[in-house]
C-alpha positions in Angstrom: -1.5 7.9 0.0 2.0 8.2 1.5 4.8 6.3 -0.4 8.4 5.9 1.5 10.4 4.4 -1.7 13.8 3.4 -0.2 16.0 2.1 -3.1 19.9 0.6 -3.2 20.2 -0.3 0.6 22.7 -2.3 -0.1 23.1 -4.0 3.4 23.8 -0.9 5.0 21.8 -1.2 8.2 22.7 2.0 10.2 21.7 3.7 7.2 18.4 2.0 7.1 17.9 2.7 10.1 17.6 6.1 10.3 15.9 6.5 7.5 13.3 3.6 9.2 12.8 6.5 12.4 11.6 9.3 9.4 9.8 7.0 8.0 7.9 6.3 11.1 7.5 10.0 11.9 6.3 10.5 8.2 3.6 7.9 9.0 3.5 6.0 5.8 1.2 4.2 4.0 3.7 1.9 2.0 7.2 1.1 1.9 8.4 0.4 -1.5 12.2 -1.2 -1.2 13.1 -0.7 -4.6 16.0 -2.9 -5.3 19.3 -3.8 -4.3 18.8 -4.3 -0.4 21.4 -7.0 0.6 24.3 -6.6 -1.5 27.0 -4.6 1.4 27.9 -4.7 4.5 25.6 -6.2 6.4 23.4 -8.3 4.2 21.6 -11.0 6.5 20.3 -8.3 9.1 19.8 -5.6 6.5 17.4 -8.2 4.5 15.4 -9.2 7.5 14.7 -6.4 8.7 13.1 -5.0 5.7 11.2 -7.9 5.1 9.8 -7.9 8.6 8.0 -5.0 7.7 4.6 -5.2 7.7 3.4 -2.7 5.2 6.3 -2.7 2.5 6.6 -4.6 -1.0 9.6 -5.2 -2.7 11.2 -4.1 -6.6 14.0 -6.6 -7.4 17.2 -5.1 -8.5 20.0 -6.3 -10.3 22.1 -7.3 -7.0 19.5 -8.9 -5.8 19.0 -10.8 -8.9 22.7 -11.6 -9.1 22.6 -12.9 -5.4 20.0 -15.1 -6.3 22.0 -16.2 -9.6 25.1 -16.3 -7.6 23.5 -18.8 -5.0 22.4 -21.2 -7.2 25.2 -21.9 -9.1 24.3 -19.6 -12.5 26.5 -16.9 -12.4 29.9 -16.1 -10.5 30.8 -13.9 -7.8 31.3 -10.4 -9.1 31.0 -6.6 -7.8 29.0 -6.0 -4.7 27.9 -9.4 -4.8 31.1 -11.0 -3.8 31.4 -14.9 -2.2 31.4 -13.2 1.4 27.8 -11.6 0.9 26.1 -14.6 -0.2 27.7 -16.9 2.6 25.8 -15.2 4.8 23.0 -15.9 3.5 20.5 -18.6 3.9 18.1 -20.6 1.8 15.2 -18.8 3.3 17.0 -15.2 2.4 17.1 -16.2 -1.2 13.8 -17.4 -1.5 12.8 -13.8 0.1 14.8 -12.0 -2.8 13.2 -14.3 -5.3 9.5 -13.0 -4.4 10.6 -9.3 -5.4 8.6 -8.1 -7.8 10.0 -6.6 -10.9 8.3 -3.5 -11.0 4.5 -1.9 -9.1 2.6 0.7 -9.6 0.7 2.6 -6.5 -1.4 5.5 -6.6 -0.3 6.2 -10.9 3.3 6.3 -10.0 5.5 3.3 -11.5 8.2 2.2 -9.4 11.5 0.2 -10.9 15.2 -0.9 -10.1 16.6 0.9 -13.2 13.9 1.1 -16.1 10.3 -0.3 -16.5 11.2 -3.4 -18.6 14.9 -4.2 -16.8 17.0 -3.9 -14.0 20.4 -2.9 -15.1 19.9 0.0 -18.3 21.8 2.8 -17.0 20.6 6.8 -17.2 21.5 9.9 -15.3 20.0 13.5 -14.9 22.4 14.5 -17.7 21.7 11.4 -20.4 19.7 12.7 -23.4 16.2 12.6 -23.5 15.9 10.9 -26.3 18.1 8.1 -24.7 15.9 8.1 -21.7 12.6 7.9 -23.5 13.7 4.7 -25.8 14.7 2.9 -22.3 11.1 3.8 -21.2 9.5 1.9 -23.1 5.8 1.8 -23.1 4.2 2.4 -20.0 0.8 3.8 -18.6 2.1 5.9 -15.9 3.3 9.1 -15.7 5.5 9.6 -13.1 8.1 7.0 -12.6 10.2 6.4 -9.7 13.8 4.7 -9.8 17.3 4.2 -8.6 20.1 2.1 -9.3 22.4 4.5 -10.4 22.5 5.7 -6.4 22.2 9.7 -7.4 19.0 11.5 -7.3 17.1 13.7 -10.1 13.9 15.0 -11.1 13.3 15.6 -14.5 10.9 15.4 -17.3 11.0 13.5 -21.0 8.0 13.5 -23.3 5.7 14.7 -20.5 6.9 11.5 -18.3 7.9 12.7 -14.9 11.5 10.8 -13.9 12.6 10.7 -10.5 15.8 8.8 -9.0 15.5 7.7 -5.5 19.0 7.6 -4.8 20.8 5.4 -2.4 20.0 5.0 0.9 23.0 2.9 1.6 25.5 3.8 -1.0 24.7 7.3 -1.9 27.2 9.0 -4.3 27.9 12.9 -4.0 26.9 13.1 -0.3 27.5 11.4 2.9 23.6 10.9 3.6 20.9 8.3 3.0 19.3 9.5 0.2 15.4 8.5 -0.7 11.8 9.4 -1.5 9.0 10.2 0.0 5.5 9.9 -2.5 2.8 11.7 -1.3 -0.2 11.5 -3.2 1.9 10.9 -6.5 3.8 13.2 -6.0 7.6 12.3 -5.0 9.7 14.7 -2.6 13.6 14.0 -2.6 15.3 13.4 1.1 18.3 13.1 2.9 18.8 11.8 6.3 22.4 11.7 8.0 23.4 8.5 9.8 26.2 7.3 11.9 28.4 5.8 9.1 30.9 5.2 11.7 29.1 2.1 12.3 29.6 0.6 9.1 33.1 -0.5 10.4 31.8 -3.3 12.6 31.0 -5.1 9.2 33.7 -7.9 8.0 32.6 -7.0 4.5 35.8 -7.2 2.2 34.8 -3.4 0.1 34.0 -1.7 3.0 36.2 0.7 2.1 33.5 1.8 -1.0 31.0 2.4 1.6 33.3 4.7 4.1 35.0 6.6 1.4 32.1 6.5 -1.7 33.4 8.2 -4.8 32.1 11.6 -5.7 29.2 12.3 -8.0 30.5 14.2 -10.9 33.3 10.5 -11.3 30.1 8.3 -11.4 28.3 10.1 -13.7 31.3 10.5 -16.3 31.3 6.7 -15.5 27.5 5.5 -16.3 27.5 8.1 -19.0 30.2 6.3 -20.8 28.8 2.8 -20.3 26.0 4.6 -21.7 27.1 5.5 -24.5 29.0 2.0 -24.6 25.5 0.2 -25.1 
């Protein structure tokens, strides 16, 4: 079986796009988006075309949970989920992100936003393993694939194989669309360059996040502090 897991679009079409045309060349099986897919620059068209796909499912993240929050009145505008993404949204859109499913399993792999029980506990290639294996929780599989934290790694806690995804639309430490490619169980990083010239047709109010992302070795001093924050 051949997995494409595509995690933390973030409503960057162009970037989606390119990684779409590998995708296709790949020949996939499945498309697991794995969270976070509207929350950017261009969240209406980045969210219908992945759900007019006909062989993907869908991992909720946290953005998307906080759109859907943010839309019915629960929770203010905050971060990448600001008022100007959710107005373009309609009801239909929400309901969309509401059918995401928490977490799936294909072929023994799990596959999650940020951990197998939650969408928003933080970890990095560099957090300790014993940090990593208590925010596993139980689980059946062995190999588990996730994002959220938009940096990739492979690595290994307790005999549990960890790999991140990374971004495809908001990738820190390189200019690409980062994601996965799961062949038989077995997940293969990628990159694939896109045009990100064309993010600038977006009226998005952080664009400037997406043009100019901050490096790798910032973010990770970041998440390891609100790590070890709680």
């Amino acid at each position: 079986m051949r997995v494409a897991a595509l995690y933390d679009v973030h409503g960057n079409l162009p970037a989606l796009h390119a990684v779409l045309q590998e995708v296709a060349y790949d020949a996939v099986d499945e498309i697991v988006f794995g969270g976070d897919v509207a929350a950017g620059p261009f969240p209406r068209d980045t969210l219908e075309h992945a759900g007019n796909m006909l062989n993907a499912r869908y991992v909720r993240g946290n953005a998307d949970r906080y759109i859907v929050e943010t839309f019915d009145g629960d929770r203010e505008p905050q971060g990448l989920v600001d008022d100007w993404v959710v107005a373009q949204l309609e009801p239909m859109h929400v309901e969309f992100l509401r059918s995401f499913e928490p977490a799936l399993s294909l072929d023994g792999v799990l596959y999650c936003h940020a951990t197998p029980h939650a969408d928003e506990p933080i970890f990095t290639a560099i957090t300790p393993d014993e940090r990593v294996r208590e925010l596993l929780g139980e689980v059946g599989e062995r190999t588990i694939l996730c994002g959220h934290t938009h940096m990739q790694f492979d690595r290994s806690v307790d005999g549990i194989r960890v790999v991140n995804a990374g971004s495809v639309g908001f990738a820190f430490g390189t200019p690409n669309a980062c994601w996965a490619l799961v062949v038989d169980g077995e997940p293969q990083l990628r990159e694939t360059p896109y045009p990100r010239e064309l993010l600038q047709y977006s009226e998005y109010g952080q664009l400037d996040k997406f043009l100019d992302p901050p490096p790798a070795e910032r973010m990770l001093e970041f998440y390891e502090a609100q790590a070890a924050a709680g």
